[in-house]
N, C-alpha and C positions, 0 to 999 in steps of 0.2 A: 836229895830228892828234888823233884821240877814242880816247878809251879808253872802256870798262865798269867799271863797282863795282857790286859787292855785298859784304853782310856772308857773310860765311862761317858755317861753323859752332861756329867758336872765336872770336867773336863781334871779329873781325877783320875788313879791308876788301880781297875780292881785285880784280884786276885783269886784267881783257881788252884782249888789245894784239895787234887785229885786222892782217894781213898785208895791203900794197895789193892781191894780187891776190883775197883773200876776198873785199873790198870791191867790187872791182869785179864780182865775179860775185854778191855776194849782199847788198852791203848793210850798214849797222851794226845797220839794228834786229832786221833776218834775221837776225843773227849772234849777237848779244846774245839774241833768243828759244832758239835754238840750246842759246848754250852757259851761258848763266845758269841754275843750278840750278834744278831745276823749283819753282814757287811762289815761289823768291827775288826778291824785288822789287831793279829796277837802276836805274841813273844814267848816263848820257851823259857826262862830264865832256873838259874838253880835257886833252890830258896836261900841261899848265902846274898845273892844281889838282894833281895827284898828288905828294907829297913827291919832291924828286930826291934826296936821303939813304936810300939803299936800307937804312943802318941805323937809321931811324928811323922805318921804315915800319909796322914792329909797332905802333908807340904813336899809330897813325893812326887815328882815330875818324869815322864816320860815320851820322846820324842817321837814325833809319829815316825820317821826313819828307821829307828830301829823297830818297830813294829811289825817284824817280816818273817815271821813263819807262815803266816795263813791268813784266811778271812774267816772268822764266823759263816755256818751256812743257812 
């Protein structure tokens, strides 16, 4: 299954973890325009890349380069 990232604005990495029935009604990239802060550029990612150590998540870094599926609208 696919998640969202973006950096936040404590310059930290959040995370969208879209519900199947969102999906089916609207889509990841729908979802992600949605709910991705406006102008914050996002990533597609599977949720395999996302740390499974939910106490290690803070010190999880992400590049704004790879940030390139979209912008927030």
């Amino acid at each position: 299954m696919n998640r969202i990232i973006y950096k936040n604005d404590e310059g930290g990495v959040s995370v969208i973890i879209p519900t199947p029935e969102a999906l089916a009604l609207y889509g990841l990239d729908a979802i992600a325009q949605k709910d991705v802060p406006t102008g914050k550029p996002y990533k597609i990612v599977d949720a395999s890349e996302i740390p499974a150590d939910r106490s290690q998540r803070n010190a999880w870094t992400v590049a704004d380069a790879d940030l390139t599926d979209g912008v927030g609208a």
